[in-house]
N, C-alpha and C positions, 0 to 999 in steps of 0.2 A: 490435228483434226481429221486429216485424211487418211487411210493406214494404205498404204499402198504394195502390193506386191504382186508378184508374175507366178501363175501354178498351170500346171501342164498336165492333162491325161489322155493317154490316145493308147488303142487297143488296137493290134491291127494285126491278128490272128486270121488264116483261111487255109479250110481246108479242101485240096486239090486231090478227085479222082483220080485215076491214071488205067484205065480201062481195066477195073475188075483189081487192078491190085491193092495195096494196100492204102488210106488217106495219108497222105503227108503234109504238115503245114509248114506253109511259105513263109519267108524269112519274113524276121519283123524288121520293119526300116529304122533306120540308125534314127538314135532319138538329135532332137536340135541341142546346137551347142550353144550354153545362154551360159555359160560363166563369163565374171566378170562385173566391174562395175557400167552400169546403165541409169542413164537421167531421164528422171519421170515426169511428167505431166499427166495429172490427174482432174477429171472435173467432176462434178457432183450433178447427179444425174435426176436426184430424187430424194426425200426425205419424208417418212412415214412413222407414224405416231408420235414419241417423244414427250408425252404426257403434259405437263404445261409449255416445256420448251416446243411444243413441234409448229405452233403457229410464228413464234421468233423466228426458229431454224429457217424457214421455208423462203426467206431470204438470201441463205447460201445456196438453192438450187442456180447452178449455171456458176458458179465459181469454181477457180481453178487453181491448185496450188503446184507445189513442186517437190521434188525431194532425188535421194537416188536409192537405186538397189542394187546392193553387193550380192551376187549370186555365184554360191560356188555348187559346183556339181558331180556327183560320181553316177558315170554311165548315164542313166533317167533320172536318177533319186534329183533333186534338188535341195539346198538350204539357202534363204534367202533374208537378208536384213535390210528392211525399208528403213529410210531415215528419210523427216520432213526438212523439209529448208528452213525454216518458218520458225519452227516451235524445239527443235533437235529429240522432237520424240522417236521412238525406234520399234518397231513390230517385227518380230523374226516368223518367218512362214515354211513348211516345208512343202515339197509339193513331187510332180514327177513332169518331165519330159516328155515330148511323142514326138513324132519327124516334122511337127510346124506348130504343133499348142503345148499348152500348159497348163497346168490346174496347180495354185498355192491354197495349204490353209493356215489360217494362226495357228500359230505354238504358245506366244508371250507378248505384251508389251510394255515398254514404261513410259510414263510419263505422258499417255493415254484417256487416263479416266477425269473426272470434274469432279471435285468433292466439294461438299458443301456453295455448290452454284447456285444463286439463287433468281427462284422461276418470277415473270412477271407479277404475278401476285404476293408476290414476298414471300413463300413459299420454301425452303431449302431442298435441295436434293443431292444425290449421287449420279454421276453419272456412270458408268462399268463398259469397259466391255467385253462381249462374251464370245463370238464366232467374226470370224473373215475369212472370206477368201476372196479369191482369185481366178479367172478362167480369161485366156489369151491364144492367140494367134502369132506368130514370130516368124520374119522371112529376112535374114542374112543380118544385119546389126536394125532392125524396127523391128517394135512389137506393139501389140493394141490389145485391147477386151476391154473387160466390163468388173467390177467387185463390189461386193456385197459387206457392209459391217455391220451389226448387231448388238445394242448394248443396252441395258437393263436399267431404268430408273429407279433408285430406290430412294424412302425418303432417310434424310442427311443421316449418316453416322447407325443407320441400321442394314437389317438385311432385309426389310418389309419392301416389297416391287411395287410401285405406281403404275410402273408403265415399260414400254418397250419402245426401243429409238430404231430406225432402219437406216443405212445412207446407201445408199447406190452411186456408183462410179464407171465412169469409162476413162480408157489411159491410152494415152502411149510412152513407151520407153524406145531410146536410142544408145546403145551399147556405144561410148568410151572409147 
């Protein structure tokens, strides 16, 4: 239900005068070291539209699940594979490093979407989804932020959209 993962962007270019000589830019600071496995907690922060589900949904705002993320990493780049405790669905994310954040976004996931779930009105739909990410903050084995997932209502077994589902999240992770 939750897709959880850790993404990282931090730019941190400047460039330095030197009286009349030429600009040179200062070094970029080593990005944070986040490989590894880390246990999640995830809580749901928000839940917007959802087309017949979003009045249901809005019972899960303030709930909180668990799961972990396998993060490996070369230099900044990151690759990340969330997995729920709960449900063993898996969302992999790629993302990049800075010297204390991180930005992920989805790549994939399975065992993700609701098919043929049906709305309080008897109703059938799909549920899909289509973007997530990730933005955090990370200091020595914690990490925290906020994530975004997006996923597309459609009704059951076609591609015709009803609706648009949002969930917002804030987390933290503890590095293993």
């Amino acid at each position: 239900m939750i897709r959880t993962v850790l993404m990282v962007a931090v730019v941190a270019l400047a460039s330095i005068g030197c009286g009349g000589s030429k600009n040179q830019n200062a070094p970029t600071p080593p990005s944070a070291q986040l490989a590894g496995l880390w246990d999640l907690s995830e809580t749901i922060t928000s839940i917007t539209g959802g087309e017949c589900f979003g009045a249901a949904l809005q019972g899960s705002v303030g709930t909180t699940g668990g799961g972990t993320l396998q993060i490996t990493q070369s230099g900044s780049a990151l690759t990340v594979r969330a997995s729920t405790g709960s449900t063993g669905a898996s969302c992999d994310y790629t993302g990049t490093a800075g010297s204390s954040s991180f930005v992920l976004n989805l790549t994939s996931c399975t065992a993700s979407d609701l098919i043929g779930a049906t709305c309080p009105n008897g109703a059938r739909r799909d549920v899909r989804i289509v973007t997530g990410a990730y933005n955090g903050n990370v200091t020595g084995a914690a990490a925290n932020g906020t994530g975004a997932q997006t996923y597309n209502v459609l009704v059951s077994g076609s591609s015709s959209p009803v609706g648009t589902l949002v969930i917002n999240t804030r987390f933290t992770a503890t590095r293993r």
